[in-house]
N, C-alpha and C positions, 0 to 999 in steps of 0.2 A: 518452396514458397515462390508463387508467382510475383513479377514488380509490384505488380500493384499493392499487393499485401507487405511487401519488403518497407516502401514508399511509405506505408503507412504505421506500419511497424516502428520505423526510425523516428519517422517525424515526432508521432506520440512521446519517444523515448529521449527526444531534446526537446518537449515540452516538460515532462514530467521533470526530466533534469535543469532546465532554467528553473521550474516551478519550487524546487530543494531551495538550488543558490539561493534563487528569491529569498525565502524563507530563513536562509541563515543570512543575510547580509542586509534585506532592508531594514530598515525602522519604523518604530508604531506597528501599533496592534493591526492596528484595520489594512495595512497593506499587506501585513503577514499573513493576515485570512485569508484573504486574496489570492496570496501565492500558492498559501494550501490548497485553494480551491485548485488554481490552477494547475498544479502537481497533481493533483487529482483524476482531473480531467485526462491529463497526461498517461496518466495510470488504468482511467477506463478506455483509453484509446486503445492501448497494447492488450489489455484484454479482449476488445473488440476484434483486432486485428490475430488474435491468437483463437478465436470463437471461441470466448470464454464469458457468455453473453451474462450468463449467474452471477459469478465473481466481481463482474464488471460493475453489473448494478448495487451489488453488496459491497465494494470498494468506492463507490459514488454516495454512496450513502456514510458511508464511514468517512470520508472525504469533508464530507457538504458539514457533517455535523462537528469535525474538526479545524475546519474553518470559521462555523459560526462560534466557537469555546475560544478560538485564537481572540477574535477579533470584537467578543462582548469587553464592556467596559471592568468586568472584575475579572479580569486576567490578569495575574499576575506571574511574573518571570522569577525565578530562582533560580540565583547561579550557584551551584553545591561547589565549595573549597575541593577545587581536584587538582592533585599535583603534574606536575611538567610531564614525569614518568607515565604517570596514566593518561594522558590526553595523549602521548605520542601511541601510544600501544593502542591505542581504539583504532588512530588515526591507519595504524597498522593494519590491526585489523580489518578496516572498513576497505582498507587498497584492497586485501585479501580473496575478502568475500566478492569483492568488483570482480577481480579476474579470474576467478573459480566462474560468478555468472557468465562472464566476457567470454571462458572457454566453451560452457553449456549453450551460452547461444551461438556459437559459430559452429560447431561441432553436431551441436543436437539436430534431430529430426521433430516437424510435428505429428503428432499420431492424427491418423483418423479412423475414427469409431462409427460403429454404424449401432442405434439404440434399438434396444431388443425387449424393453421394458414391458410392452404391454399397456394395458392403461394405467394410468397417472395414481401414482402409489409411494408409499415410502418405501419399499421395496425396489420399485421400478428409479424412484429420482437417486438414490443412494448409486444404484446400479449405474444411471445414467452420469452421475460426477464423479463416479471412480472410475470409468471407462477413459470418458470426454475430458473431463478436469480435473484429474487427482491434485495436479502442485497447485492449480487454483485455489482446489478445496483447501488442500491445508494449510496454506496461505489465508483462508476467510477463517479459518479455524483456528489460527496465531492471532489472529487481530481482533477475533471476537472474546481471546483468553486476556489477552493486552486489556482489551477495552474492560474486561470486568476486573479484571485487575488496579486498571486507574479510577476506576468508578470506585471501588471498595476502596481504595484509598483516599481518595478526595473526599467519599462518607466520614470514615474513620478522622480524619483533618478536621472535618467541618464541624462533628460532635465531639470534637475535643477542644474545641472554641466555646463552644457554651459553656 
């Protein structure tokens, strides 16, 4: 990876990173949108800077529209009774997952793909984001399960109030 992509790489990835803290530390809704957006942004930089230009926009969009859900006025926050024991073990966890990433990206190589697709197909795009993007993909692929998963739940919430 050349500086310039390095430079940009990182910088993204302590936006993205303020943009979390943000989000776990300020107060009020409307700042917390904010940060998501922020963290957002963060997150389509590093895609940008990885040519993961798909991903990127499909994380901008997941982004933009969890910022606007933070920061409408019927948001509301629940804190679920979790004990000492399980806040530490995530907390574990989460150091975990950091330096498993931490070793992939110091360690890793970027691929370069050259597309062989043909004209523009679902045949041909599948072909092109398994080549170009596979962890992208399945990364928009966990977020897109997430997201129907909270939707279905927030359905299921909302018609058991009536």
């Amino acid at each position: 990876m050349d500086s310039l992509h390095a430079i940009g790489f990182y910088v993204s990835a302590a936006i993205s990173l303020g943009g979390g803290l943000l989000v776990a530390f300020l107060p009020g809704r409307g700042s917390r949108g904010l940060a998501v957006a922020v963290s957002g942004l963060g997150i389509v930089g590093l895609y940008a800077s990885l040519s993961a230009d798909f991903a990127g926009l499909i994380a901008l969009v997941c982004y933009a529209g969890c910022a606007l859900l933070i920061a409408a006025p019927q948001y509301r926050a629940v804190d679920a009774p979790v004990g000492f024991v399980w806040r530490q073990a995530g907390a574990v966890a989460a150091a975990g997952l950091f330096a498993v990433l931490a070793y992939a990206a110091f360690r890793g190589d970027f691929v370069h793909a050259t597309f062989k697709g043909g004209e523009i197909g679902t045949a041909a795009i599948g072909q092109f984001l398994f080549a170009h993007d596979a962890l992208a993909t399945e990364a928009v692929g966990a977020l897109v399960l997430v997201a129907l998963a909270g939707a279905t739940a927030a359905w299921r919430l909302r018609e058991r109030g009536r």
